[in-house]
N, CA, C and O atoms as a Tinker XYZ file with bonds, in Angstrom:
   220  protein
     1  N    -59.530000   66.438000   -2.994000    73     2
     2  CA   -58.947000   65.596000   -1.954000    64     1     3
     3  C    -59.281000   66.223000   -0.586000    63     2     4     5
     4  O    -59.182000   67.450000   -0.588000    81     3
     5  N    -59.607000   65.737000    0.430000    73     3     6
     6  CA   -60.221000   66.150000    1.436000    64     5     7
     7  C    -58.925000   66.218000    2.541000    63     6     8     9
     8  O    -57.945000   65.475000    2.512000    81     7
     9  N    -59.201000   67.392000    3.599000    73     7    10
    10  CA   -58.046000   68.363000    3.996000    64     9    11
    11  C    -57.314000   66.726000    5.002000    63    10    12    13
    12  O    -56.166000   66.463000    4.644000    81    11
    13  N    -57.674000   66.126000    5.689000    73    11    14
    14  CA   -57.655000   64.951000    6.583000    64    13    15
    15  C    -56.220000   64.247000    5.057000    63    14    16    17
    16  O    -54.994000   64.175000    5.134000    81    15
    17  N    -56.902000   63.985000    4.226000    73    15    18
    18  CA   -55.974000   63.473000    3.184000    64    17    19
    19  C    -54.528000   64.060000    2.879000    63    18    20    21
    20  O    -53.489000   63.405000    2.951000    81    19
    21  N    -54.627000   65.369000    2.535000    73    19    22
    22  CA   -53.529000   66.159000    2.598000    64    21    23
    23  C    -52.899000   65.906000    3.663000    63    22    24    25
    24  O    -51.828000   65.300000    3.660000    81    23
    25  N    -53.519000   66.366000    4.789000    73    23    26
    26  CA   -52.280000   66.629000    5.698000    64    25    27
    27  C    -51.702000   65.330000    6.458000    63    26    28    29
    28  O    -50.952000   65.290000    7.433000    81    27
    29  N    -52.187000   64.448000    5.835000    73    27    30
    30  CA   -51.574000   62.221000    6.066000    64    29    31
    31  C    -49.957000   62.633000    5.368000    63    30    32    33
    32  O    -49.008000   61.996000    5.825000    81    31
    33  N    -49.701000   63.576000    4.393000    73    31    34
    34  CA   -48.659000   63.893000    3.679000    64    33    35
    35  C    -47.927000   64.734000    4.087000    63    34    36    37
    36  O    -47.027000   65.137000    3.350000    81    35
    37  N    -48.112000   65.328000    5.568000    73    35    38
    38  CA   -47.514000   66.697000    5.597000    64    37    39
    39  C    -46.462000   66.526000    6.585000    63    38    40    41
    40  O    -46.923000   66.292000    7.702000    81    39
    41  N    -44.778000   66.583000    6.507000    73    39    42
    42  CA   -44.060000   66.207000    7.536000    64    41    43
    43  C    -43.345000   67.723000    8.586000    63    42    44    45
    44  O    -43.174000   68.819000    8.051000    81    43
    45  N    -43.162000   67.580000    9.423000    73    43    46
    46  CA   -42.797000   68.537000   10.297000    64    45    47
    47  C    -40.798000   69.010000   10.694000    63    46    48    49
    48  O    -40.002000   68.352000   11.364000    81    47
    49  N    -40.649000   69.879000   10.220000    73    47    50
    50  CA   -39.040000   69.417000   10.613000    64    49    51
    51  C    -38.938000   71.005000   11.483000    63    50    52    53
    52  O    -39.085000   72.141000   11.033000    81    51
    53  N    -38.494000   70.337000   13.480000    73    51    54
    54  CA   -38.755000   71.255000   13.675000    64    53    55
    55  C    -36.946000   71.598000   14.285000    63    54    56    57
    56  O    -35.921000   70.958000   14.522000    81    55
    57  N    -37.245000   72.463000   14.303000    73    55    58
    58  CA   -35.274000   73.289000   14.876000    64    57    59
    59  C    -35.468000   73.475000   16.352000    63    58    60    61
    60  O    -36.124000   74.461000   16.689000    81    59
    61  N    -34.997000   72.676000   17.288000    73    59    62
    62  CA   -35.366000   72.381000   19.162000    64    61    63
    63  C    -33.965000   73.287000   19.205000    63    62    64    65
    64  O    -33.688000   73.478000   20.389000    81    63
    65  N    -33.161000   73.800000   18.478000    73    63    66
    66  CA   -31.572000   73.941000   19.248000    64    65    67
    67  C    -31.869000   75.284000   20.251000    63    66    68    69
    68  O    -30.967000   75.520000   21.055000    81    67
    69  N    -33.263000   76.346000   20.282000    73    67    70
    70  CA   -32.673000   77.058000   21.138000    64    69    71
    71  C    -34.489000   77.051000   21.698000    63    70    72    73
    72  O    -35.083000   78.121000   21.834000    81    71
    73  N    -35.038000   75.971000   21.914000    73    71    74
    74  CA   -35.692000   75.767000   22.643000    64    73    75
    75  C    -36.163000   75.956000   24.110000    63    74    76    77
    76  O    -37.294000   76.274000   24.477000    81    75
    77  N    -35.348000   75.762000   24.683000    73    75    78
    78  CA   -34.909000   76.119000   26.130000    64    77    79
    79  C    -34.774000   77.309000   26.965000    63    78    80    81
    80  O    -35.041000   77.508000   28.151000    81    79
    81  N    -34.141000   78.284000   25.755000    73    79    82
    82  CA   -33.997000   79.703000   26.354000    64    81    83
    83  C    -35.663000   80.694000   26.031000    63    82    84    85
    84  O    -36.171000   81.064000   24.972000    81    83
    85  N    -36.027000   80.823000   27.210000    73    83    86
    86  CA   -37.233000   81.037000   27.253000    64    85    87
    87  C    -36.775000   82.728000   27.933000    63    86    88    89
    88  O    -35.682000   82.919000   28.466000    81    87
    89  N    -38.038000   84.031000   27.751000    73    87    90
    90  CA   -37.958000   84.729000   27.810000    64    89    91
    91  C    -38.860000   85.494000   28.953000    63    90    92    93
    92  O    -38.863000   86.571000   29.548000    81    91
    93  N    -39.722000   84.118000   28.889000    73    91    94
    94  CA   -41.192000   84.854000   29.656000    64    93    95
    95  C    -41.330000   83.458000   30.276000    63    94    96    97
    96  O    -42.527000   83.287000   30.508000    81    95
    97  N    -40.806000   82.678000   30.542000    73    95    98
    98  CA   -41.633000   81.697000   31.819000    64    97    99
    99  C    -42.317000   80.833000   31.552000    63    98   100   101
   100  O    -42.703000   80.066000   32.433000    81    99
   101  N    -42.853000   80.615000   29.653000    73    99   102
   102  CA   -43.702000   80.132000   29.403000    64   101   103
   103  C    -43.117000   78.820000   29.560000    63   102   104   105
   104  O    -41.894000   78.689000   29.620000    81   103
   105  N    -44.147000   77.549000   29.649000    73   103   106
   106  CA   -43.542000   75.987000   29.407000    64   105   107
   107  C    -43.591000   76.047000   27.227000    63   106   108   109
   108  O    -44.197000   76.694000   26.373000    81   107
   109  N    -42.671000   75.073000   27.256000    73   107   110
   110  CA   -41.896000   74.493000   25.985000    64   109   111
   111  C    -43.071000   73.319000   25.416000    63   110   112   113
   112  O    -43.263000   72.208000   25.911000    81   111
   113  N    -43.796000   73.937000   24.206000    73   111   114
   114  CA   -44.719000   72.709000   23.953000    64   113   115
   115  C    -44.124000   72.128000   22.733000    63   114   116   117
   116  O    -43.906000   72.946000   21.840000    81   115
   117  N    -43.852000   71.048000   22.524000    73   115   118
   118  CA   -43.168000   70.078000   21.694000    64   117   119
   119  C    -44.332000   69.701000   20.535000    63   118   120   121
   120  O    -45.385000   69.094000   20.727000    81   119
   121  N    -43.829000   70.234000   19.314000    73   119   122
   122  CA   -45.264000   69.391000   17.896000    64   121   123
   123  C    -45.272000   68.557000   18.372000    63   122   124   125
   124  O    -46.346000   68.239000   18.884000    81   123
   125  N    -43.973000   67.541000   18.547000    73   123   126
   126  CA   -44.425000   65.933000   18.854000    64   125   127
   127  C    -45.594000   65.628000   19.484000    63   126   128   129
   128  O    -46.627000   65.046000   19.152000    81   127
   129  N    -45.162000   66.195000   20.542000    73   127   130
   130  CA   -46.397000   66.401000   22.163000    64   129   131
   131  C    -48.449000   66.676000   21.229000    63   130   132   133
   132  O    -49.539000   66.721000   21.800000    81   131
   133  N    -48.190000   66.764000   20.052000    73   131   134
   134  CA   -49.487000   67.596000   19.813000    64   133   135
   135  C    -50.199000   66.316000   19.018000    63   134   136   137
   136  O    -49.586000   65.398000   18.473000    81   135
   137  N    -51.731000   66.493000   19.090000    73   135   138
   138  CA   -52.200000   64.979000   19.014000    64   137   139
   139  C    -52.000000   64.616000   17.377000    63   138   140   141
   140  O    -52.199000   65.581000   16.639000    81   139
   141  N    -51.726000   63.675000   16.883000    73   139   142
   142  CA   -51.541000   63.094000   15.227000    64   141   143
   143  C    -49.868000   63.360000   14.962000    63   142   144   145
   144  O    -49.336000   62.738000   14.042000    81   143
   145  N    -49.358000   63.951000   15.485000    73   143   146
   146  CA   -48.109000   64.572000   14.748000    64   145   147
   147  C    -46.946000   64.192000   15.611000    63   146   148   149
   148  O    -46.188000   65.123000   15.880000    81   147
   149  N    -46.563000   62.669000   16.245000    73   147   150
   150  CA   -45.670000   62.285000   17.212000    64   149   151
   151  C    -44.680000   61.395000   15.952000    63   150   152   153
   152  O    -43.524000   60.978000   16.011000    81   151
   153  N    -45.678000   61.340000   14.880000    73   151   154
   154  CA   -45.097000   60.318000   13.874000    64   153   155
   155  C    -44.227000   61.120000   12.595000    63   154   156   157
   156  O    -43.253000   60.742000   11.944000    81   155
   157  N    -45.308000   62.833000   12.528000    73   155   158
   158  CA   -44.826000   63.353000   11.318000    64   157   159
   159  C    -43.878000   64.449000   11.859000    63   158   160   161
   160  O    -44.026000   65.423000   11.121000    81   159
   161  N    -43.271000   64.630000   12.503000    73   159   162
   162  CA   -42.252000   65.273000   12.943000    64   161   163
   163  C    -40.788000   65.269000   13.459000    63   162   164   165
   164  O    -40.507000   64.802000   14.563000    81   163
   165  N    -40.040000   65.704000   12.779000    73   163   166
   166  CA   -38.259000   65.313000   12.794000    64   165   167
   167  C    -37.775000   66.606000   13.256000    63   166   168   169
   168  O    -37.621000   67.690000   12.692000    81   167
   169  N    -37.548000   66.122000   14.626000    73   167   170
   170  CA   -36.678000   67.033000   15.621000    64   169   171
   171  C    -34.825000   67.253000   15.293000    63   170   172   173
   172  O    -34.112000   66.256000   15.180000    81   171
   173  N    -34.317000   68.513000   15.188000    73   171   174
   174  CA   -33.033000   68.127000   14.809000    64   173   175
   175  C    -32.622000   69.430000   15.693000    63   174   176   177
   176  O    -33.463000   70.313000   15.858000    81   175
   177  N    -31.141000   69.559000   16.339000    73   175   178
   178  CA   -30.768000   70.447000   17.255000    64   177   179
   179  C    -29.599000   70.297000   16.777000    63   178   180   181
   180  O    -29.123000   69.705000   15.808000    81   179
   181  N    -28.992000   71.279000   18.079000    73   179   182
   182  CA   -27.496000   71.991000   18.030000    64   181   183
   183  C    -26.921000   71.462000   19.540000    63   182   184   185
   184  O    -27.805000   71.474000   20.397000    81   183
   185  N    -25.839000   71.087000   19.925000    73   183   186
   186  CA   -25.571000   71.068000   21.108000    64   185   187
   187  C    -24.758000   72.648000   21.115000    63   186   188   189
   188  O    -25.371000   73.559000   21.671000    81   187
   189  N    -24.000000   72.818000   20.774000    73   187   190
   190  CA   -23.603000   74.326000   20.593000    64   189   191
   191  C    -24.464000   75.214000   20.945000    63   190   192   193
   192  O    -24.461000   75.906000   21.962000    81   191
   193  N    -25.420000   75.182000   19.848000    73   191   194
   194  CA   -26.909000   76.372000   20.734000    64   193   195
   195  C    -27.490000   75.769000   22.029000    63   194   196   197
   196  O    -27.749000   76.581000   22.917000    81   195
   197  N    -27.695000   74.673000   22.231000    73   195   198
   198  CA   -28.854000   74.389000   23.585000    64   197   199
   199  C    -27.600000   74.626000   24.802000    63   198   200   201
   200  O    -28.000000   74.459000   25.954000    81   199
   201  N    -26.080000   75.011000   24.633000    73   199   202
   202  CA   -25.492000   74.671000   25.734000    64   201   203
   203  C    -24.661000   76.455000   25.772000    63   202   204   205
   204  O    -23.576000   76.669000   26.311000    81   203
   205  N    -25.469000   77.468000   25.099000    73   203   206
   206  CA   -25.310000   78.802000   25.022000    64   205   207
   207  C    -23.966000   79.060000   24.626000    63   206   208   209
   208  O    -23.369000   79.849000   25.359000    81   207
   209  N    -23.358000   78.617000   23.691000    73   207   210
   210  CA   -21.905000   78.790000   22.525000    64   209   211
   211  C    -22.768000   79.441000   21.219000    63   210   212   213
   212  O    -22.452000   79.095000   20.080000    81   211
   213  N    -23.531000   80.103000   21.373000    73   211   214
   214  CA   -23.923000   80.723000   20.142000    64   213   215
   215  C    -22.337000   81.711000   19.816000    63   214   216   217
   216  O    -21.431000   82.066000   20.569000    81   215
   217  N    -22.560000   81.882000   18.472000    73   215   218
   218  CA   -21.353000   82.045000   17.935000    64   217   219
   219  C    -20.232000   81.796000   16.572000    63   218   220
   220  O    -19.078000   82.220000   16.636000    81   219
């Protein structure tokens, strides 16, 4: 099965909850954002973590 085939099957589940807290300045690149993969990817978060209540 050719690699293009496989990865038509491959879904993304990514964890955004502490996304934000950055260390170095860098910008935040989103899978979604990345070309083919706006469809195979399920974003799921924390409001607790993104709003710094870690704990």
């Amino acid at each position: 099965m050719p690699a293009a085939s496989i990865c038509a099957f491959i879904w993304l589940v990514y964890d955004a909850a502490m996304e934000r807290i950055l260390f170095d300045g860098r910008d935040v690149i989103h899978p979604a954002g990345l070309l083919g993969m706006r469809e195979r990817t399920i974003t799921i978060g924390a409001v607790s973590k993104e709003y710094r209540m870690i704990g």
